[in-house]
C-alpha positions as CSV (number, residue, x, y, z in Angstrom):
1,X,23.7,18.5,6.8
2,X,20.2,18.6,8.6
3,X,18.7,15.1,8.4
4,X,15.5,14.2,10.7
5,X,14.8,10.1,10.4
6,X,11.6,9.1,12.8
7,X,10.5,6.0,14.0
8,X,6.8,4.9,12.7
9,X,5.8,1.7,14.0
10,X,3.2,-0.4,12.5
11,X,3.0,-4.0,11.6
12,X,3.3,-4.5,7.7
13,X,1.5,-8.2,7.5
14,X,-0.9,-8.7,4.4
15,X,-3.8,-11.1,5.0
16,X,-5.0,-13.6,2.4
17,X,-7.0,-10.6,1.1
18,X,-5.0,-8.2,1.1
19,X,-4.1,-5.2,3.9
20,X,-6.4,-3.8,5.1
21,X,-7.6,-0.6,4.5
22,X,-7.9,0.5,7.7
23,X,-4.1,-0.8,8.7
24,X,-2.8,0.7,5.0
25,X,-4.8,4.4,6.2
26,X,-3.3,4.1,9.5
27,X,-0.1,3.5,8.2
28,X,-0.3,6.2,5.8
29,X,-1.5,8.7,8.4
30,X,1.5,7.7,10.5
31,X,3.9,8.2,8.1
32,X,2.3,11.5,6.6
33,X,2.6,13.0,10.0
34,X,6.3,12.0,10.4
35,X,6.9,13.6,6.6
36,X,5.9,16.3,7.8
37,X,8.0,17.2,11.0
38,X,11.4,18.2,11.2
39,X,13.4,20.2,8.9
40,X,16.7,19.3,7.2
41,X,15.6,15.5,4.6
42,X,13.5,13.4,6.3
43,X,13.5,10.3,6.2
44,X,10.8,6.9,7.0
45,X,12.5,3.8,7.0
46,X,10.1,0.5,6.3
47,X,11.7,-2.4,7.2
48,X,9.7,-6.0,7.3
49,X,10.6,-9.5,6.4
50,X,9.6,-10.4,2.9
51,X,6.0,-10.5,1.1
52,X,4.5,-8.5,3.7
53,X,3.9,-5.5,1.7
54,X,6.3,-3.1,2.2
55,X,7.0,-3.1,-2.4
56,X,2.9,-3.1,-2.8
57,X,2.5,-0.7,-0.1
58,X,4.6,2.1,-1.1
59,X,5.3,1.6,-5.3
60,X,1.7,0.7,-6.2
61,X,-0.7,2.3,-3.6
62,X,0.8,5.2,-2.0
63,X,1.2,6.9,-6.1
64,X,-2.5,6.0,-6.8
65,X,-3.7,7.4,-3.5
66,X,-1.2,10.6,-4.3
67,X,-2.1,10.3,-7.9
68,X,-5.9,10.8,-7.1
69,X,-4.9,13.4,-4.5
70,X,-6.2,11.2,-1.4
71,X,-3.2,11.8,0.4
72,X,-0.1,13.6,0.6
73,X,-1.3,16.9,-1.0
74,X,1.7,18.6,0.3
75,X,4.1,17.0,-2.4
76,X,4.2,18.4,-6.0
77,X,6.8,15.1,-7.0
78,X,6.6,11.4,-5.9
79,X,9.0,9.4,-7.1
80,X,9.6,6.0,-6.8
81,X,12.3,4.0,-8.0
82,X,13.9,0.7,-7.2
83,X,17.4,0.2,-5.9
84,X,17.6,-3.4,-7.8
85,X,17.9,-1.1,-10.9
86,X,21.1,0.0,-12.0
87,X,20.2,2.9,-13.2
88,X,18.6,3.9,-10.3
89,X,22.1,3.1,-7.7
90,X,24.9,4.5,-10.8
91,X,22.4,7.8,-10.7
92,X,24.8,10.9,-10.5
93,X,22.1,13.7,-10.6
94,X,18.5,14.5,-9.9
95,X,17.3,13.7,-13.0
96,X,18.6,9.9,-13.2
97,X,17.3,9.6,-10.3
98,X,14.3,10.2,-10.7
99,X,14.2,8.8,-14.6
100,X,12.9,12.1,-16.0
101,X,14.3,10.8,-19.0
102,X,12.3,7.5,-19.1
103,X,9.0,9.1,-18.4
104,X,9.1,11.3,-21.8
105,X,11.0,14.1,-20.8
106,X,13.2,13.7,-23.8
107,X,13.9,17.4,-23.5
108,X,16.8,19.0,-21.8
109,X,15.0,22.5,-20.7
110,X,12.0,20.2,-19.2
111,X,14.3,18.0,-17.4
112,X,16.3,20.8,-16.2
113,X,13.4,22.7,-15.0
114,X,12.4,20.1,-12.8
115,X,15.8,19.8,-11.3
116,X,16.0,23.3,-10.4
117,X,12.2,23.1,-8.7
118,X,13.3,20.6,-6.8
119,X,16.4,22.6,-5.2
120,X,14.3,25.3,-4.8
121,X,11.4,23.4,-3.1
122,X,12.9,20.5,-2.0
123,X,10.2,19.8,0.8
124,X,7.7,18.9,-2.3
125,X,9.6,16.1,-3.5
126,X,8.5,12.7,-1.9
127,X,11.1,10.0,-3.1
128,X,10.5,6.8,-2.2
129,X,13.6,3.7,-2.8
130,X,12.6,0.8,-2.4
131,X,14.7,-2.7,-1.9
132,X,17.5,-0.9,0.2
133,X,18.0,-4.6,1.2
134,X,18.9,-5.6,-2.5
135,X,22.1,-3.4,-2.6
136,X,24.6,-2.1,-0.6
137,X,25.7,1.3,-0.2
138,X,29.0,0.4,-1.8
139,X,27.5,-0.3,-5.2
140,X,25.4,3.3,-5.3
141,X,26.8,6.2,-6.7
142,X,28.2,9.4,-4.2
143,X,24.5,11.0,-5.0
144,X,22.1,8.5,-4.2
145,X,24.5,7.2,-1.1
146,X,24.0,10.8,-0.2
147,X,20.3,11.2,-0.9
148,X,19.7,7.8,1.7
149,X,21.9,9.3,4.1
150,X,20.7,12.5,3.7
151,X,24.0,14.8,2.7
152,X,22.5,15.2,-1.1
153,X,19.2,17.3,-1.7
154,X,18.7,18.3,1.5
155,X,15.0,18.6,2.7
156,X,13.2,15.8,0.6
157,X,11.1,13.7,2.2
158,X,12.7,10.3,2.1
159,X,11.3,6.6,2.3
160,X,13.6,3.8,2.0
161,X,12.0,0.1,2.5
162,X,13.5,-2.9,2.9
163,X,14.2,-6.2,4.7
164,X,16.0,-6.4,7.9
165,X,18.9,-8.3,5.8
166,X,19.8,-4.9,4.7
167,X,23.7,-4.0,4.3
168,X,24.3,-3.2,8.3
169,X,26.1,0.4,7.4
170,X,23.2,1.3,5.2
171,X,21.2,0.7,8.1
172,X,23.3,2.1,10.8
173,X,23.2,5.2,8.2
174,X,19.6,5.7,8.0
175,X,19.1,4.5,11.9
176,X,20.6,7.4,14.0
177,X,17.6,7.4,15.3
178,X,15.8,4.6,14.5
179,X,12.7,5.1,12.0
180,X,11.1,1.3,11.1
181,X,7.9,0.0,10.4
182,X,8.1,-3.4,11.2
């Protein structure tokens, strides 16, 4: 499998009021540019110790800044979901993963449609896992320990954030060469 990880360095601190918008728009710039590079899944890897912003950063403000189209144009699908969540580590298919079925796709043929957009056009999915440091790889499924390491749906664009406590061979996975933003 073709997997491309890159190293974007920034330093994730959040002041009393918040991050900055000019540190959160480099941040994004930096890791837009590395999306974009390579072939094969690639992946960013935020790592930074806790209440820094890595959760805020990436579940709450990258969507609405997607959401309103300020950034990342390029992908049709973000997803984000949370490795704390069961549901999210047992996934065994595309659409677990991603909760279609959560989000009202109650339907089968709408669910499956998705699924197959998303092997044709992988390169327009953005999925973003947070809390790689909350699990270990032993407790995911064969897909999603696939999708982090990038064997499964090849040529997503990946971000995985955690905190350097993360479970070493998850790291040493995602690491080959290193991609943090510390």
């Amino acid at each position: 499998s073709s997997r491309d990880v890159r190293l974007v360095e920034h330093t994730l601190s959040q002041p009393a009021g918040g991050m900055e918008s000019t540190r959160l728009e480099s941040l994004f710039s930096d890791v837009s540019e590395h999306l974009a590079e390579g072939s094969g899944t690639v992946g960013v890897l935020a790592v930074s110790s806790s209440g820094n912003g890595k959760t805020h950063t990436f579940t709450k403000v990258a969507p609405m800044k997607w959401a309103m189209n300020v950034m990342w144009p390029e992908f049709d699908i973000l997803s984000v979901r949370e490795l704390r969540h069961e549901s999210v580590r047992k996934a065994k298919g595309i659409s677990e993963l991603l909760g279609l079925k959560d989000i009202g796709m109650e339907e089968c043929s709408d669910r499956q449609a998705i699924c197959d957009y998303i092997r044709k056009y992988p390169e327009r999915l953005c999925l973003v896992l947070d809390g790689l440091d909350e699990t270990s790889l032993s407790d995911c499924s064969s897909f999603v320990e696939g999708v982090i390491c990038g064997a499964t749906l090849p040529g997503i664009r990946l971000i995985v954030t955690s905190r350097p406590c993360a479970d070493a061979s998850a790291l040493s996975k995602l690491e080959q060469s290193p991609c943090q933003v510390e």
